[in-house]
KEVEXZA-736894 format. One record per residue: residue number from 1; x, y, z of N, C-alpha, C in turn. Coordinates in nm, 3 decimals. Last residue first. Layout:
seq	n_u	n_v	n_w	ca_u	ca_v	ca_w	c_u	c_v	c_w
NUM	X	Y	Z	X	Y	Z	X	Y	Z
...
//
This chain:
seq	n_u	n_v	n_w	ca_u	ca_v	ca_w	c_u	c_v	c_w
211	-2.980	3.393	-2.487	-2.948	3.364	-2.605	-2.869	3.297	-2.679
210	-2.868	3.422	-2.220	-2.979	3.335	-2.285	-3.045	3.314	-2.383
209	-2.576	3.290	-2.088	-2.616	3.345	-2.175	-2.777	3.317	-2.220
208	-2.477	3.366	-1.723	-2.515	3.267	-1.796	-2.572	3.368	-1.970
207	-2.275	3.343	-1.434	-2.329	3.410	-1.552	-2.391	3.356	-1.644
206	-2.269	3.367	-1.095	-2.329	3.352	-1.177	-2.344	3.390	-1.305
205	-2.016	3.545	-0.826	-2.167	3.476	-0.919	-2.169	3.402	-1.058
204	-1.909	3.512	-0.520	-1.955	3.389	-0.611	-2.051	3.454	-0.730
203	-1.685	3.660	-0.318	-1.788	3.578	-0.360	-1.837	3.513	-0.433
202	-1.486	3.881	-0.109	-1.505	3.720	-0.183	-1.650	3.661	-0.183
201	-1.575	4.053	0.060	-1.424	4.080	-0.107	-1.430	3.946	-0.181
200	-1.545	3.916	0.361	-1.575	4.014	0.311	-1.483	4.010	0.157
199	-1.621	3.558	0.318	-1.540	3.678	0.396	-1.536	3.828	0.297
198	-1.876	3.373	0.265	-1.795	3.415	0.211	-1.752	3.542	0.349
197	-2.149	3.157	0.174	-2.103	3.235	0.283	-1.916	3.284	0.309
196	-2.328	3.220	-0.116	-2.203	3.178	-0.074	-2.140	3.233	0.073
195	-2.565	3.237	-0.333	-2.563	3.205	-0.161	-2.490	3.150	-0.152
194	-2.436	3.373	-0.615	-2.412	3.278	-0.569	-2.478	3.282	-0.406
193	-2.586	3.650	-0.827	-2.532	3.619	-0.680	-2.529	3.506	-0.619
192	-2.620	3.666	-1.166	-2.705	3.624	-1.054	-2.576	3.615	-0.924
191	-2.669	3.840	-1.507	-2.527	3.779	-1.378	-2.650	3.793	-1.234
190	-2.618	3.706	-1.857	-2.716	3.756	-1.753	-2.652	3.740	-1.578
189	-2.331	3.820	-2.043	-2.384	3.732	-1.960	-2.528	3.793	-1.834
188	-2.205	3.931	-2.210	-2.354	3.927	-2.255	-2.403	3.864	-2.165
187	-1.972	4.105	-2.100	-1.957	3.953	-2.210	-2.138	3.893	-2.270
186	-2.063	4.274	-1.957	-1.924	4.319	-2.086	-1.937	4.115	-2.152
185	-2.080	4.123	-1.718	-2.175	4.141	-1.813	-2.150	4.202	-1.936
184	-1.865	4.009	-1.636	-1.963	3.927	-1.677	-2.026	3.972	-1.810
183	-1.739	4.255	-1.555	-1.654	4.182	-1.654	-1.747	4.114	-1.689
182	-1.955	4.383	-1.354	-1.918	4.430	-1.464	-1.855	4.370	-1.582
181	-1.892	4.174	-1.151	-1.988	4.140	-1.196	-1.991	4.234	-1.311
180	-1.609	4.233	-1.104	-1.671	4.098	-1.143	-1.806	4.122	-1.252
179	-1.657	4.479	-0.979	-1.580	4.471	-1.115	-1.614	4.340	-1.166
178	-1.917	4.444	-0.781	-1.915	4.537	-0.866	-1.832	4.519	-0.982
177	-1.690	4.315	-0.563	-1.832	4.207	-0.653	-1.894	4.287	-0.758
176	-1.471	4.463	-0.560	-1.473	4.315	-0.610	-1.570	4.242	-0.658
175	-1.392	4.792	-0.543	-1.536	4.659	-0.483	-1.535	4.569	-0.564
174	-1.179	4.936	-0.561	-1.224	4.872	-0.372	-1.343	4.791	-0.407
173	-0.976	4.725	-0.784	-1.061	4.842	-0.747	-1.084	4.809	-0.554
172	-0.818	4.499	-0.915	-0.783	4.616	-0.970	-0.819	4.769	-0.879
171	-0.754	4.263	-0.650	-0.836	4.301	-0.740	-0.812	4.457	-0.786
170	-0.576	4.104	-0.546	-0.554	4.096	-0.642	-0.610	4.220	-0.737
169	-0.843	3.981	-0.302	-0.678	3.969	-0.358	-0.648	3.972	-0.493
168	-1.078	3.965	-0.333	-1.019	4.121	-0.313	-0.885	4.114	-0.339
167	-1.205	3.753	-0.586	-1.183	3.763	-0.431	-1.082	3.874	-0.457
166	-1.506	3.499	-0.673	-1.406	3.652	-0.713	-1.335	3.701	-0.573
165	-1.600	3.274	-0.881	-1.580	3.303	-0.722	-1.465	3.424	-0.792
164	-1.807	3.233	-1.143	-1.729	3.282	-1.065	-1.683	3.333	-0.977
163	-1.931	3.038	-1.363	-1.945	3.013	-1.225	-1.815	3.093	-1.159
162	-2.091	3.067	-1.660	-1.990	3.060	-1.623	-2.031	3.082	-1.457
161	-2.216	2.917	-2.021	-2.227	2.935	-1.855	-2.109	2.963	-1.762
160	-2.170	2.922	-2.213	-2.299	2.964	-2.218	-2.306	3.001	-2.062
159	-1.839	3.062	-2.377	-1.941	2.970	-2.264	-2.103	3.017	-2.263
158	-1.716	3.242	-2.575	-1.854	3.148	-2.613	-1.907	3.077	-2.528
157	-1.589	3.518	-2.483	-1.565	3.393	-2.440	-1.735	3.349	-2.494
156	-1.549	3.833	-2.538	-1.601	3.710	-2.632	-1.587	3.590	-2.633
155	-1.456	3.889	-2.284	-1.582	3.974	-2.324	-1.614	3.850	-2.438
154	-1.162	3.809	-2.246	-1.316	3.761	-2.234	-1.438	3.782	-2.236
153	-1.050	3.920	-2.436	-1.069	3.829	-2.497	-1.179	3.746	-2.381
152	-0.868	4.173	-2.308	-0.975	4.186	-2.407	-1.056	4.011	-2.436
151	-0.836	4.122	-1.971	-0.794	4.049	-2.095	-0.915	4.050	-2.214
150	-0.983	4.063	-1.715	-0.907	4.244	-1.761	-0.871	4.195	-1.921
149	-1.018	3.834	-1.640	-1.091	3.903	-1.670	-1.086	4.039	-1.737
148	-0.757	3.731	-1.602	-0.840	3.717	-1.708	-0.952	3.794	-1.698
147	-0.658	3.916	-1.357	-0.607	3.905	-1.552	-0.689	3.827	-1.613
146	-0.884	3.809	-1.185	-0.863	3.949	-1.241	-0.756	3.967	-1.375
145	-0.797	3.576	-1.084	-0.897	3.565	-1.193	-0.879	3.744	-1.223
144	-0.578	3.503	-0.877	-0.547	3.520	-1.027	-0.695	3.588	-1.126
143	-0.787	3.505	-0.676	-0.715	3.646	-0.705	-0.694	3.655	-0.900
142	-0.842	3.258	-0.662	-0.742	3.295	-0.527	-0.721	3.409	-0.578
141	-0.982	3.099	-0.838	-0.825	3.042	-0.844	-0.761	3.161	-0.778
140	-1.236	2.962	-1.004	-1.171	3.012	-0.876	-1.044	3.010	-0.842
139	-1.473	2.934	-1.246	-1.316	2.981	-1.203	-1.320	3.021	-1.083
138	-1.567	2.725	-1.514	-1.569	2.748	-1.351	-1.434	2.789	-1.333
137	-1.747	2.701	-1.767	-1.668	2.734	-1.762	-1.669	2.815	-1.609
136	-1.888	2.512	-2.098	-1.981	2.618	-1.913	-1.780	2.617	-1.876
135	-1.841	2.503	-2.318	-1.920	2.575	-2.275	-2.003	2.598	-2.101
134	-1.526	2.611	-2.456	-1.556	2.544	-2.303	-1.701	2.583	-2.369
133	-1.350	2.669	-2.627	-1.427	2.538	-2.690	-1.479	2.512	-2.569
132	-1.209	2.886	-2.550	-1.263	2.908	-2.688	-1.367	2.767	-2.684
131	-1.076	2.817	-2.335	-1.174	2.885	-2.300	-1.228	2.874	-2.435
130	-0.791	2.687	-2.444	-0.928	2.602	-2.430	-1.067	2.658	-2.383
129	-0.712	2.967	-2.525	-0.743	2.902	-2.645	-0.896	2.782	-2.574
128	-0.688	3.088	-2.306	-0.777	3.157	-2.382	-0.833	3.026	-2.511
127	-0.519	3.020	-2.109	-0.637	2.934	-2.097	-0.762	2.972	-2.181
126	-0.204	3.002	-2.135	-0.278	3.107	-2.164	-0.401	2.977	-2.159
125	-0.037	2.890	-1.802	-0.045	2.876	-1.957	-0.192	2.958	-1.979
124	0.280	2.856	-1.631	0.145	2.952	-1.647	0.123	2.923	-1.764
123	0.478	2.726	-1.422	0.437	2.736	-1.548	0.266	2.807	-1.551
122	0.605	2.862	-1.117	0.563	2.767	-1.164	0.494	2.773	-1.318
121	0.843	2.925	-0.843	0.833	2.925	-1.011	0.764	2.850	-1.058
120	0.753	2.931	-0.531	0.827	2.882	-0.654	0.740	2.972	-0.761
119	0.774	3.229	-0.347	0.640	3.161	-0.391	0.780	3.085	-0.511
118	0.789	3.606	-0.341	0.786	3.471	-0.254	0.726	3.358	-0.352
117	0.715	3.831	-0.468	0.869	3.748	-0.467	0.824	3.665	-0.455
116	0.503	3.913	-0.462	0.597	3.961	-0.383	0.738	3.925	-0.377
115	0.273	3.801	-0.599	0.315	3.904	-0.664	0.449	3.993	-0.577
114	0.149	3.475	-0.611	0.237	3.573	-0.547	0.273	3.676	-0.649
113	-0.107	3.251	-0.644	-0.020	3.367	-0.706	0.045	3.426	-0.627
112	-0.169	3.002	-0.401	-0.233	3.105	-0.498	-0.088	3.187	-0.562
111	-0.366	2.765	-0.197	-0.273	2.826	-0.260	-0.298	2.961	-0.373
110	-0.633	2.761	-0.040	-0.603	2.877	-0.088	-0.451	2.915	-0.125
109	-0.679	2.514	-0.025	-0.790	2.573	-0.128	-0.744	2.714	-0.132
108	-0.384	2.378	-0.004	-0.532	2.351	0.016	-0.585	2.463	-0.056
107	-0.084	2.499	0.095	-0.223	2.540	0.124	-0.365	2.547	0.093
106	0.099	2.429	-0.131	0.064	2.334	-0.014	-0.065	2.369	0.083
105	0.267	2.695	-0.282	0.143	2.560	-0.281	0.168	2.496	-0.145
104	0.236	3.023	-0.426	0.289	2.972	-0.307	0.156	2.825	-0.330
103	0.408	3.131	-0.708	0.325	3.030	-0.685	0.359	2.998	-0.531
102	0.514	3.325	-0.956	0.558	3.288	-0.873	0.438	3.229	-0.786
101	0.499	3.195	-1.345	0.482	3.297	-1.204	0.545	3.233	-1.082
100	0.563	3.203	-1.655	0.594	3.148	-1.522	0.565	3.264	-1.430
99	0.349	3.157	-1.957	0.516	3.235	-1.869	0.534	3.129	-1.759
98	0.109	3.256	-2.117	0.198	3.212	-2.134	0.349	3.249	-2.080
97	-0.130	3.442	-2.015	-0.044	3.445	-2.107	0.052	3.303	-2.073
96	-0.355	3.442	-1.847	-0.373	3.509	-2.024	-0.241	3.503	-2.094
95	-0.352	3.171	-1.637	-0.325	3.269	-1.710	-0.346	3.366	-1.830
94	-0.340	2.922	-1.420	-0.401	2.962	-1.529	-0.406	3.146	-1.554
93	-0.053	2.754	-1.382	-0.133	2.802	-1.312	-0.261	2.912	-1.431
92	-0.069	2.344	-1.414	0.011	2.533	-1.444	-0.112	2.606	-1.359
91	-0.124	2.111	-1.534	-0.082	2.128	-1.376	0.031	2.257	-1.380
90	-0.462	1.972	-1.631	-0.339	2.070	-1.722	-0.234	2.115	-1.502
89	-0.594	1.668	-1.719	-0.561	1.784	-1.571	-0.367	1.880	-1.604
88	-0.921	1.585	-1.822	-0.787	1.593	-1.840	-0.730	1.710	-1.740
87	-1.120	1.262	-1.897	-1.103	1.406	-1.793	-0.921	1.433	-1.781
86	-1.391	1.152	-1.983	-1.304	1.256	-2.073	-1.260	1.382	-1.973
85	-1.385	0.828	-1.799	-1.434	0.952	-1.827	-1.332	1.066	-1.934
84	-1.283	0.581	-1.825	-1.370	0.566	-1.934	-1.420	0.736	-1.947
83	-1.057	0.568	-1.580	-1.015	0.610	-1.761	-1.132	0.572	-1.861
82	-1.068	0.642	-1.328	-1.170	0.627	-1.393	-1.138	0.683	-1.552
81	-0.834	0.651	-1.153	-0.906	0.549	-1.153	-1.081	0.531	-1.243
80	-0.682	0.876	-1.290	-0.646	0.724	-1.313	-0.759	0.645	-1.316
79	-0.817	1.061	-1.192	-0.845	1.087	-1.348	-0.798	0.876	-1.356
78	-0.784	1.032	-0.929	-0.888	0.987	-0.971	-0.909	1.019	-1.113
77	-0.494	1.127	-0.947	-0.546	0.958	-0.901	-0.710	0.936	-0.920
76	-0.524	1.372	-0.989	-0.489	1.284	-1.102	-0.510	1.118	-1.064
75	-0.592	1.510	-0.817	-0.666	1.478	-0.943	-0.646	1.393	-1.016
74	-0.412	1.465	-0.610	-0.505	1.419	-0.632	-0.586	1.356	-0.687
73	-0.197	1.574	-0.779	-0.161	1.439	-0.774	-0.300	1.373	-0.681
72	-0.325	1.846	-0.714	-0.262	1.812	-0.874	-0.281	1.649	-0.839
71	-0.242	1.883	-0.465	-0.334	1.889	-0.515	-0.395	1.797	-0.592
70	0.109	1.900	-0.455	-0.028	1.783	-0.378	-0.181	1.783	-0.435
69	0.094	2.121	-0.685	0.112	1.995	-0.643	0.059	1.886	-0.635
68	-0.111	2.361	-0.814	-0.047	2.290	-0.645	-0.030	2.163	-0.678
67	-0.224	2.381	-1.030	-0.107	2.470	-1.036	-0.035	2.321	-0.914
66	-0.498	2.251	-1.232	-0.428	2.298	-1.138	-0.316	2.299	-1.075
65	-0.771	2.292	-1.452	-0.601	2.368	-1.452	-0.596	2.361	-1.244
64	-0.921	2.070	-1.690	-0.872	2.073	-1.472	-0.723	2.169	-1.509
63	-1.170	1.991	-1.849	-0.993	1.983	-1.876	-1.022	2.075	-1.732
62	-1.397	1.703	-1.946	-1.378	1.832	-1.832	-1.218	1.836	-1.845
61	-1.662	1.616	-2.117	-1.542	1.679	-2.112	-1.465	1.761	-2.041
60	-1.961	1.387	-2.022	-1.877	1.555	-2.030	-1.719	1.561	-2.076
59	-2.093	1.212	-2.024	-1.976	1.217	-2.113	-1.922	1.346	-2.126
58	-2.236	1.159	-1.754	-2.098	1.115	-1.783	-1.986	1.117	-1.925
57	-2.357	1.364	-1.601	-2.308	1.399	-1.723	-2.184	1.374	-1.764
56	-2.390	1.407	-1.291	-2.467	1.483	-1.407	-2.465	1.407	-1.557
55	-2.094	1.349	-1.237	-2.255	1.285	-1.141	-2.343	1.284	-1.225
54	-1.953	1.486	-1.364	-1.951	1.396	-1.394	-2.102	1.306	-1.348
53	-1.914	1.717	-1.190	-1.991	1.731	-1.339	-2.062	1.595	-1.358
52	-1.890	1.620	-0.961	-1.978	1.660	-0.962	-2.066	1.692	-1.082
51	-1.611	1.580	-1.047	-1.672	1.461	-1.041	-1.802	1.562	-0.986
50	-1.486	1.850	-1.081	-1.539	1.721	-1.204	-1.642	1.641	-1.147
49	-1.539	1.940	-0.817	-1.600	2.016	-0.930	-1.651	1.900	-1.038
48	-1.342	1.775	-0.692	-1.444	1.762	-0.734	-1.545	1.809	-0.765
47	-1.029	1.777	-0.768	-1.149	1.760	-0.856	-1.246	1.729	-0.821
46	-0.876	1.956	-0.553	-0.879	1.825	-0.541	-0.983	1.735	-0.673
45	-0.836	2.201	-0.768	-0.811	2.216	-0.577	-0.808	2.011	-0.648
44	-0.910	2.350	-1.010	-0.953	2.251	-0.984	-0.954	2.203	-0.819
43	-0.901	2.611	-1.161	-0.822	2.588	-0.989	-0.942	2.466	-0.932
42	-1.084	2.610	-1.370	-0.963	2.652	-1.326	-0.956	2.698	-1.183
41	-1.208	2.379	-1.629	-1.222	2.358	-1.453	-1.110	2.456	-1.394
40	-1.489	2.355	-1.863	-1.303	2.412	-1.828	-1.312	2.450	-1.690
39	-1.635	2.156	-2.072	-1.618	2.214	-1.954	-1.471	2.250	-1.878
38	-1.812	2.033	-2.302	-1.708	2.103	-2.262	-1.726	2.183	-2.168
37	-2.075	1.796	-2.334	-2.018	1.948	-2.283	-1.870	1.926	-2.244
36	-2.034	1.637	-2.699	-2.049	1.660	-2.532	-2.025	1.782	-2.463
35	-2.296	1.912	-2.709	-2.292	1.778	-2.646	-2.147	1.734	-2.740
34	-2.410	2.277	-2.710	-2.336	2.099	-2.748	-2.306	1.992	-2.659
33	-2.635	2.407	-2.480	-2.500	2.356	-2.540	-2.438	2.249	-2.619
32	-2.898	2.367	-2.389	-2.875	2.394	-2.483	-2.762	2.444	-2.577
31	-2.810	2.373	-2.089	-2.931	2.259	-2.191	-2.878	2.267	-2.337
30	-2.740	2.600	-2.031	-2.652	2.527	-2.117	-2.737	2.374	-2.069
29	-3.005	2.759	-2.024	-2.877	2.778	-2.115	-2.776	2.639	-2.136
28	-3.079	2.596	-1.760	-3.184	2.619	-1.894	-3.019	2.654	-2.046
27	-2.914	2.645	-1.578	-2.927	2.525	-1.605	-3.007	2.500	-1.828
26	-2.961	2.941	-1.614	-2.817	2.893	-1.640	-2.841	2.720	-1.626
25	-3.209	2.961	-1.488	-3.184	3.035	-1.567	-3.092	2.984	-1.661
24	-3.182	2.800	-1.239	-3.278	2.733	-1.319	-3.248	2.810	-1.496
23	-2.874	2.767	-1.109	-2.966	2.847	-1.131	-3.029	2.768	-1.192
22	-2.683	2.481	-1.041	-2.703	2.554	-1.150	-2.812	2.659	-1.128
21	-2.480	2.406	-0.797	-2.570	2.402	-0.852	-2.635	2.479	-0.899
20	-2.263	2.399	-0.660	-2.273	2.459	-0.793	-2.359	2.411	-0.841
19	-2.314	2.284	-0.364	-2.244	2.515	-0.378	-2.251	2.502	-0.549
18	-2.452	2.163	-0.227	-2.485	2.206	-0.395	-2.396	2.340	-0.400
17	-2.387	2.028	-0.031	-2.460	2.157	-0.023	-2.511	2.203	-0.136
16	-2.239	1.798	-0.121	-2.344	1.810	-0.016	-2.444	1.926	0.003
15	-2.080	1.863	-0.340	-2.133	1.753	-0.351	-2.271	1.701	-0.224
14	-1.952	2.075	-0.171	-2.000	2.106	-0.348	-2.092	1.946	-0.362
13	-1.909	2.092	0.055	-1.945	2.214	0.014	-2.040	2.171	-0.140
12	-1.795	1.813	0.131	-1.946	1.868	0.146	-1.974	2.022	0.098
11	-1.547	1.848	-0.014	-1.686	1.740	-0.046	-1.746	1.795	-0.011
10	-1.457	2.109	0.086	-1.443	2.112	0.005	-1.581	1.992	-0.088
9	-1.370	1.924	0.370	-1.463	2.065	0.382	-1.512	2.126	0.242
8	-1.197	1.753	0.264	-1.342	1.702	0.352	-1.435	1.801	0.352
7	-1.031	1.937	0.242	-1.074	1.870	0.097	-1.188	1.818	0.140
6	-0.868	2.036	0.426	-0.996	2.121	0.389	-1.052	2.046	0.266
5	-0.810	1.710	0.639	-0.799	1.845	0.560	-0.902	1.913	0.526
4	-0.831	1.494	0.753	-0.844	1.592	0.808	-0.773	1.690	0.750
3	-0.777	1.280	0.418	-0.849	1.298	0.584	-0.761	1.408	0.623
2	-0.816	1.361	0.100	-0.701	1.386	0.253	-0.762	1.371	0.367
1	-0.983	1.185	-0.126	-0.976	1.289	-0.025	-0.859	1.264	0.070
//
């Protein structure tokens, strides 16, 4: 962690509060995922999404897309200090395609995409292929998530479980938790409402398969 940053604010969200802790519905589903779980982390921020997997479920598989930097070199000091876990940290920004965008970083949990100019150049990679072998599968990543979701190919994403924060930046329509939660369910997913205390256009749900 960064003393007096939002990464302190970030531990206790997810490792104190449970912000991902599983529904009973979506815990139940991916019970019943392969082993080990595959797990695809996009907009990892500082990892501890992983290491929350990890708490759970030390032979998980967790691959980490994150874009920022400072961030990035987080993750990666704790991918160092624990080389018995299966944890890998892709450092692009996550995409349906394959390119470069423009990228504003240094802002903690809400770097993000630029669509104005502004912002370096940073590598974008299509996250369709490792989406193919995820089965639970967490996205927050500031807006970007609307191309993937618009992207024929996630309607047939095989996660059993998915965890998605959704936010107005970016978003195709005026109601953000309505198109979200539409993209979910275009995929077979049963879709539940995260208790996320959130700013208006930004929230959290839930998808899970139960079949």
């Amino acid at each position: 962690m960064r003393h007096n940053t939002p990464d302190v604010n970030t531990l206790d969200q997810i490792l104190l509060q449970g912000h991902y802790e599983l529904p009973p519905p979506a815990a139940e589903a991916l019970a019943r995922a392969r082993r080990p779980l595959a797990v695809l982390d996009l907009g990892a921020n500082v990892g501890v999404f992983a290491a929350y997997v990890f708490q759970s479920d030390r032979g998980a598989r967790v691959v980490c897309f994150e874009p920022d930097a400072e961030n990035a070199a987080v993750v990666r000091r704790s991918i160092e200090a624990n080389p018995e876990l299966s944890w890998e940290l892709v450092e692009a920004c996550a995409a349906a395609e394959n390119g470069v965008v423009r990228f504003t970083s240094g802002l903690f949990t809400n770097s993000r995409v630029e669509t104005n100019g502004e912002g370096d150049l940073l590598p974008a990679v299509d996250i369709f292929p490792t989406a193919a072998e995820a089965a639970y599968l967490k996205i927050d990543i500031e807006g970007a998530e609307w191309a993937l979701l618009a992207d024929p190919r996630f309607a047939s994403l095989p996660a059993r479980v998915i965890a998605l924060e959704y936010h107005d930046y970016l978003c195709p329509g005026p109601d953000p938790a309505r198109l979200a939660r539409e993209a979910l369910e275009r995929g077979g997913y049963d879709v539940a409402e995260a208790g996320l205390q959130t700013t208006p256009g930004h929230g959290m749900l839930w998808g899970w398969k139960s079949s």
